[in-house]
Short mmCIF file of the C-alpha atoms (twelve columns), coordinates in Angstrom:
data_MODEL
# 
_entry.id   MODEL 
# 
loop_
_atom_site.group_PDB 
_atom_site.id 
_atom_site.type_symbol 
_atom_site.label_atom_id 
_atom_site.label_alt_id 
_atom_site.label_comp_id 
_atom_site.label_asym_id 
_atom_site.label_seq_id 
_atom_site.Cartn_x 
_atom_site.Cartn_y 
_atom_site.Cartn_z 
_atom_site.pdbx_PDB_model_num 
ATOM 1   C CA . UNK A 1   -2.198  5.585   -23.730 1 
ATOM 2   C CA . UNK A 2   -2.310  3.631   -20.135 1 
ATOM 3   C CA . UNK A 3   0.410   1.460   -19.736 1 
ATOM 4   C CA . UNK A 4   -0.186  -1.917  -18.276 1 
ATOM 5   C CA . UNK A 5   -0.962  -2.519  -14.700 1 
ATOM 6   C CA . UNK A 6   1.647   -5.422  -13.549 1 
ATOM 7   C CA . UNK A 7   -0.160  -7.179  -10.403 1 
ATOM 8   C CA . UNK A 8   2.704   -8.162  -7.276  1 
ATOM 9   C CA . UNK A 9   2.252   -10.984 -5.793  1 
ATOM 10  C CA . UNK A 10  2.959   -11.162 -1.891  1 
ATOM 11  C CA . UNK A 11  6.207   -12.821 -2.035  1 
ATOM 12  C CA . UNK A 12  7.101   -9.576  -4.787  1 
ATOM 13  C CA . UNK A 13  5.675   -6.955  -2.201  1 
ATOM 14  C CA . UNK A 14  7.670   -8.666  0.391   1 
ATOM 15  C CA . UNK A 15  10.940  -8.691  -1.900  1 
ATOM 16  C CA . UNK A 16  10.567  -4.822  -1.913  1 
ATOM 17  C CA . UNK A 17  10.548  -4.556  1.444   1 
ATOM 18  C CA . UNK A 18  13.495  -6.633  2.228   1 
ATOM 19  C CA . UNK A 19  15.785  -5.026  -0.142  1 
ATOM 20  C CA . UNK A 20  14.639  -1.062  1.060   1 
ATOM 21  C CA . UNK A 21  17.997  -0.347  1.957   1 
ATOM 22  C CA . UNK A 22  19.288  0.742   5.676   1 
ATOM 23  C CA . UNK A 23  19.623  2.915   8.653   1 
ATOM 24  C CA . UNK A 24  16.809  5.585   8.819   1 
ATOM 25  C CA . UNK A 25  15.729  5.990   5.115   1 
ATOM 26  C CA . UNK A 26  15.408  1.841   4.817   1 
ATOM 27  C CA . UNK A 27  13.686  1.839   7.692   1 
ATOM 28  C CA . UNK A 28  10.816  4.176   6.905   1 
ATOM 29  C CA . UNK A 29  10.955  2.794   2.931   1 
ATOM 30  C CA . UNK A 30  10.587  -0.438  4.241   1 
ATOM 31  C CA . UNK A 31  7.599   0.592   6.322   1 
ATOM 32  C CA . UNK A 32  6.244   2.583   3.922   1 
ATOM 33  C CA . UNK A 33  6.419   -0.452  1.554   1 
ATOM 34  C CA . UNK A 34  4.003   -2.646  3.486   1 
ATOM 35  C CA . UNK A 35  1.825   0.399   4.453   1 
ATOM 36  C CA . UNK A 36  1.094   0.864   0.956   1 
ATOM 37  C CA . UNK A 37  1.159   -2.787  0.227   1 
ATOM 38  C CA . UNK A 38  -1.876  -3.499  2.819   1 
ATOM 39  C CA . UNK A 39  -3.380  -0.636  2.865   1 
ATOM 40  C CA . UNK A 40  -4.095  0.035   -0.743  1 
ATOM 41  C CA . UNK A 41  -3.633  4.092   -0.226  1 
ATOM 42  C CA . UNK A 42  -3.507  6.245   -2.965  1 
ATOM 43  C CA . UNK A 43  0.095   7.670   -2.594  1 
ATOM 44  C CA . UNK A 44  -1.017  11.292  -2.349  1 
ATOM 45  C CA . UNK A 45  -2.943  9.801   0.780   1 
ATOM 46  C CA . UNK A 46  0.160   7.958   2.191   1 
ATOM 47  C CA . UNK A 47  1.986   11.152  1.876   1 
ATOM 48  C CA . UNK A 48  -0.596  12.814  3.979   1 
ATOM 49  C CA . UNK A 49  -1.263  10.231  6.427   1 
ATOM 50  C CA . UNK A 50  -0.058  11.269  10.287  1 
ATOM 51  C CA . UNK A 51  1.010   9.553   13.223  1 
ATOM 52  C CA . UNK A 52  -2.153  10.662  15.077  1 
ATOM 53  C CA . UNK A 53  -3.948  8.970   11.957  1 
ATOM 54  C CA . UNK A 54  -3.139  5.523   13.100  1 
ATOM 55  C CA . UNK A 55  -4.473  3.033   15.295  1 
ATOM 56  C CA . UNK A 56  -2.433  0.575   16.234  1 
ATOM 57  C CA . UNK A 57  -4.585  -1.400  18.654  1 
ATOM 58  C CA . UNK A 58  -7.492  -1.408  15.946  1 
ATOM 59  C CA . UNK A 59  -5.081  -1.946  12.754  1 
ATOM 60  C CA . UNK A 60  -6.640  1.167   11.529  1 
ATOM 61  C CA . UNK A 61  -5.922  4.695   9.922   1 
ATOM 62  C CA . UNK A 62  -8.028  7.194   9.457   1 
ATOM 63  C CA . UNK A 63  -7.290  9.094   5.582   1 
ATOM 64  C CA . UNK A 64  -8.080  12.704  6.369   1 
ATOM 65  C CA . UNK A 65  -10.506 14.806  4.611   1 
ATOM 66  C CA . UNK A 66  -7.460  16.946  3.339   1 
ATOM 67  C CA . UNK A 67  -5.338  14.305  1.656   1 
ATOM 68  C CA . UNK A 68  -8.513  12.254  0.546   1 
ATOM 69  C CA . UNK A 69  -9.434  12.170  -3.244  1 
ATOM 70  C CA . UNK A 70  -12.790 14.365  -3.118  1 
ATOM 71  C CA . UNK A 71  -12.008 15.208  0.224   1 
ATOM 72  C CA . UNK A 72  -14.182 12.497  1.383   1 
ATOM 73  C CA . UNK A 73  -12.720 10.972  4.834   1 
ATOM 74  C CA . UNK A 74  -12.267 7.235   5.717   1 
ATOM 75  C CA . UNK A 75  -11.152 4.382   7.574   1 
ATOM 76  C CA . UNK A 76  -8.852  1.509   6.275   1 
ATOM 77  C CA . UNK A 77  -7.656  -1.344  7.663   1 
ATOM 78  C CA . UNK A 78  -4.249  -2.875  7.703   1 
ATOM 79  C CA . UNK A 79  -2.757  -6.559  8.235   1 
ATOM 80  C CA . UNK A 80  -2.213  -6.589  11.821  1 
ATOM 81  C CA . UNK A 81  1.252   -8.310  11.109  1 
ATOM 82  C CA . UNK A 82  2.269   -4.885  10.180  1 
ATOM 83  C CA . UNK A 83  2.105   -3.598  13.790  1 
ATOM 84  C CA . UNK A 84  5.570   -4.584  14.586  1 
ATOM 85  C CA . UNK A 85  6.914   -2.837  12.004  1 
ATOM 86  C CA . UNK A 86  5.189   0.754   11.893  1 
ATOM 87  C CA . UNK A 87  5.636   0.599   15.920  1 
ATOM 88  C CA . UNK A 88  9.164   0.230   15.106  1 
ATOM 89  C CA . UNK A 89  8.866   3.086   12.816  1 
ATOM 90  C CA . UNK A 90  7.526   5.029   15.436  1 
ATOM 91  C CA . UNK A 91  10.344  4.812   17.653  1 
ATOM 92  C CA . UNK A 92  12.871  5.682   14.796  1 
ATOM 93  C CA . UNK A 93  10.660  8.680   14.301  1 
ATOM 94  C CA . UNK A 94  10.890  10.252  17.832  1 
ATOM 95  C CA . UNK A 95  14.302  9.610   17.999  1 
ATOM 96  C CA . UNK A 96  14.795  11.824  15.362  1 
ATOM 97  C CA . UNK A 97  12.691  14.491  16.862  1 
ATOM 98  C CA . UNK A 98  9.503   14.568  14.557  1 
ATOM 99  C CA . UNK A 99  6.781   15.244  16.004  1 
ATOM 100 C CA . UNK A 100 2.837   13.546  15.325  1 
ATOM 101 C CA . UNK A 101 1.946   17.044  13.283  1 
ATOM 102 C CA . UNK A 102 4.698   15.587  10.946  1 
ATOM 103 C CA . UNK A 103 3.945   13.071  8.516   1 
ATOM 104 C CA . UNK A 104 4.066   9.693   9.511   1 
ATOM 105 C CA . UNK A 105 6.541   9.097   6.138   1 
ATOM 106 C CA . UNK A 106 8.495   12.253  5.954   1 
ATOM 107 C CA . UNK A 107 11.849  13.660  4.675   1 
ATOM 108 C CA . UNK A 108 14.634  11.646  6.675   1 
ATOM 109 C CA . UNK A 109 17.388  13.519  5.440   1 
ATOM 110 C CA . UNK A 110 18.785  15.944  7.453   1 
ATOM 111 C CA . UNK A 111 18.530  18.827  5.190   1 
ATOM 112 C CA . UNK A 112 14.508  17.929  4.387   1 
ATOM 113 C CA . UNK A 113 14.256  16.315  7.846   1 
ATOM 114 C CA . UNK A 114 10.025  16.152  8.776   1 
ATOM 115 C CA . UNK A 115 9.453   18.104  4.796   1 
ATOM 116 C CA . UNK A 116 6.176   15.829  3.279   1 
ATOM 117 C CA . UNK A 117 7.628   13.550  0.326   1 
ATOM 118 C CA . UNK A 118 6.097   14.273  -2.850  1 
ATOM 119 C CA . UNK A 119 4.160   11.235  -4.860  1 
ATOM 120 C CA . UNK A 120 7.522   11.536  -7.360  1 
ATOM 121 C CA . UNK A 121 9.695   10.623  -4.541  1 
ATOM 122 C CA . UNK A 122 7.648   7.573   -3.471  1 
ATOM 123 C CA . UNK A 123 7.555   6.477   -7.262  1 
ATOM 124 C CA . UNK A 124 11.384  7.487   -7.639  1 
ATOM 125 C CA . UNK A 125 11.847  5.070   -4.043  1 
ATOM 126 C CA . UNK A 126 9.754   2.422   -5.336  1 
ATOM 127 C CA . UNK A 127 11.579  2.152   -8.831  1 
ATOM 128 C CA . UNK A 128 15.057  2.290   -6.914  1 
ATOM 129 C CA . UNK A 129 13.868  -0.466  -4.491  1 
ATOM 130 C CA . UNK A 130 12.702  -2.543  -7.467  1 
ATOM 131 C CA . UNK A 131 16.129  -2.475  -9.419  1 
ATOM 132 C CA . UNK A 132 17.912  -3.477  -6.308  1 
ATOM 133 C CA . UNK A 133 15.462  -6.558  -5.508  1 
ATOM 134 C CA . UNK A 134 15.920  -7.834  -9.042  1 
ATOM 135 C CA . UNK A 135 11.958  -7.230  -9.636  1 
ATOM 136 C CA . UNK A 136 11.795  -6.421  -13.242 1 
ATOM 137 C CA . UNK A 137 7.957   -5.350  -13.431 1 
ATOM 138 C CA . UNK A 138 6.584   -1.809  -14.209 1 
ATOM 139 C CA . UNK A 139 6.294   -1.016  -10.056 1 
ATOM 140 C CA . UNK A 140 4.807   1.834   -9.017  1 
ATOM 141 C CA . UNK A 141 2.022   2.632   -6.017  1 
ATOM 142 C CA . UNK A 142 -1.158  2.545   -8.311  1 
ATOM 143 C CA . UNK A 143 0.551   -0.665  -8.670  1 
ATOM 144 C CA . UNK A 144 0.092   -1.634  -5.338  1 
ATOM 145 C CA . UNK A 145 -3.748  -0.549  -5.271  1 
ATOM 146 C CA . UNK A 146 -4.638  -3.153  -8.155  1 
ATOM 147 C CA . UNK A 147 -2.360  -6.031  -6.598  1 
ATOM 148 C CA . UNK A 148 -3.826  -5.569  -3.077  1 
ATOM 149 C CA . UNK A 149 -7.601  -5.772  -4.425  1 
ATOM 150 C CA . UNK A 150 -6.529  -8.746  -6.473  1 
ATOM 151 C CA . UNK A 151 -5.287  -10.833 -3.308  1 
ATOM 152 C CA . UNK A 152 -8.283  -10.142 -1.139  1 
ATOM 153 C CA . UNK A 153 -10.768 -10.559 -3.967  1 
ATOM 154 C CA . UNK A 154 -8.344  -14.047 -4.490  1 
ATOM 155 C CA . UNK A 155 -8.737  -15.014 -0.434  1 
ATOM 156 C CA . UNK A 156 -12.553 -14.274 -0.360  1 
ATOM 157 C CA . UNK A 157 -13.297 -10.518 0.722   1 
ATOM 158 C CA . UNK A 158 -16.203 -9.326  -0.132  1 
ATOM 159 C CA . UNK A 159 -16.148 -6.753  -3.588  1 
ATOM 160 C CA . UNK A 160 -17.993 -4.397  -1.286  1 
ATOM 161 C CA . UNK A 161 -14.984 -4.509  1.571   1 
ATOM 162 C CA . UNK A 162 -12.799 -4.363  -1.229  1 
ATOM 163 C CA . UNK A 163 -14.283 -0.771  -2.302  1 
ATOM 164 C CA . UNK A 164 -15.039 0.622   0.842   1 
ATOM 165 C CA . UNK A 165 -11.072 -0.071  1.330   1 
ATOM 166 C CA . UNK A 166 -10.115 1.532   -1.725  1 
ATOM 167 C CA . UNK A 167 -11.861 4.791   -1.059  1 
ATOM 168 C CA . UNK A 168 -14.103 3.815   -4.290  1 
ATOM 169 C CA . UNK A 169 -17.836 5.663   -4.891  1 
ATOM 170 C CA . UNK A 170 -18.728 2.988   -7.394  1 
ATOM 171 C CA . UNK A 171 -18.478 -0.291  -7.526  1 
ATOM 172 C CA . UNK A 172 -17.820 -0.582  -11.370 1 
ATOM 173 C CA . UNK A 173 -14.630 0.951   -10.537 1 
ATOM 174 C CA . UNK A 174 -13.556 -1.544  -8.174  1 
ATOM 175 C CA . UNK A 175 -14.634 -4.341  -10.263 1 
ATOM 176 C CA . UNK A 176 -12.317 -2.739  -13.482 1 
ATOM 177 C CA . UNK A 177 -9.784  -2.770  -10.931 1 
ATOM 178 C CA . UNK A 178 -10.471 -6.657  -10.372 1 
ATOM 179 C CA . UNK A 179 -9.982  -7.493  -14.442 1 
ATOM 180 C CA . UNK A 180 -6.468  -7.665  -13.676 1 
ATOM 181 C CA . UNK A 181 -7.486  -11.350 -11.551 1 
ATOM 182 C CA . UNK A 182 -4.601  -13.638 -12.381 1 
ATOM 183 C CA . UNK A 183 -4.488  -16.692 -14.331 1 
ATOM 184 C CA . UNK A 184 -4.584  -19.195 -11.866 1 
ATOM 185 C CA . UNK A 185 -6.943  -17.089 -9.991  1 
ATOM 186 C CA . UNK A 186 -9.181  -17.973 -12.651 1 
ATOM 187 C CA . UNK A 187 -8.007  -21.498 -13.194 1 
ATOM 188 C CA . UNK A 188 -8.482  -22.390 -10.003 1 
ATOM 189 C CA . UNK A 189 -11.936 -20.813 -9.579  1 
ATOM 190 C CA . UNK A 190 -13.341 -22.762 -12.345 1 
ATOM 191 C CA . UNK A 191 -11.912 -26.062 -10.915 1 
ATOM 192 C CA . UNK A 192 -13.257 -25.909 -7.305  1 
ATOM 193 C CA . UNK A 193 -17.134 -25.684 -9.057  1 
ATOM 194 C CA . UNK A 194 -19.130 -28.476 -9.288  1 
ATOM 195 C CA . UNK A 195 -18.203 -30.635 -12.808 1 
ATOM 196 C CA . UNK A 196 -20.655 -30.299 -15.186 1 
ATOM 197 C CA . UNK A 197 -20.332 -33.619 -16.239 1 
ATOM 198 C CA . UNK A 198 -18.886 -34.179 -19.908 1 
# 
């Protein structure tokens, strides 16, 4: 049976992030965090993604064929307030000697150092991350994939942007993802249309 998708708000997604922990492994958590949390990647896909996937001027990466579900390519976008941050990252990274055939969220221990993380380890981060920032939903990064289309659908982008983003091939899919709209989403919706005059 599918458990219950519990949709973060911003101010929850940013909670994570501030409580990732420190030095090298907080750092790249806490960039990983927002990657996933404006991106919308699948985490198999975040675990694949490279340095030499990004584009920093554009606020774009580029999901390779070989991490894509159905090996289909594509292009997302990301909030360009993330740019700080991953170019931060960046930095951290050489300094540690990895190299752009690395991934861009690798191993930081110096055992594993530049080793892919496996989707368990970025679930195993994320539930860590959540104890510490007193967040007591279910988090997890399918998580992350429903609460992102939720905001944009909530701040006006288009259902088509919002699958092309996702990596979707139908747009039913996108729209079940969308059923998780919140209450005041919904309140609010119905409120700003015309009365109909009872």
């Amino acid at each position: 049976m599918k458990r219950t998708i519990e949709i973060l708000s911003p101010a929850e997604m940013n909670q994570l992030a501030n409580h990732a922990g420190s030095g090298k492994t907080g750092a790249r958590n806490r960039a990983m965090i927002a990657f996933i949390s404006t991106t919308a990647l699948r985490v198999r896909e975040v675990c694949g993604i490279k340095p030499s996937n990004l584009d920093l001027e554009k606020c774009t990466v580029t999901v390779p064929a070989e991490c894509a579900k159905l090996h289909k390519p594509r292009t997302v976008a990301f909030d360009p307030s993330l740019r700080p941050m991953l170019s931060d990252w960046l930095t951290i990274r050489r300094g540690l000697g990895l190299t752009n055939s690395q991934p861009l969220f690798p191993a930081v221990s110096t055992r594993g150092l530049g080793n892919p993380l496996v989707p368990r380890q970025v679930h195993r981060m994320l539930a860590d991350t959540a104890k510490r920032a007193g967040i007591e939903k279910r988090i997890h990064p399918h998580g992350f994939r429903h609460s992102a289309a939720c905001y944009w659908l909530e701040n006006g982008v288009d259902l088509r942007v919002i699958q092309k983003q996702l990596g979707h091939s139908s747009i039913a899919v996108t729209a079940r993802y969308l059923d998780h709209l919140s209450d005041k989403a919904q309140r609010d919706a119905i409120a700003a249309i015309p009365s109909m005059g009872f």
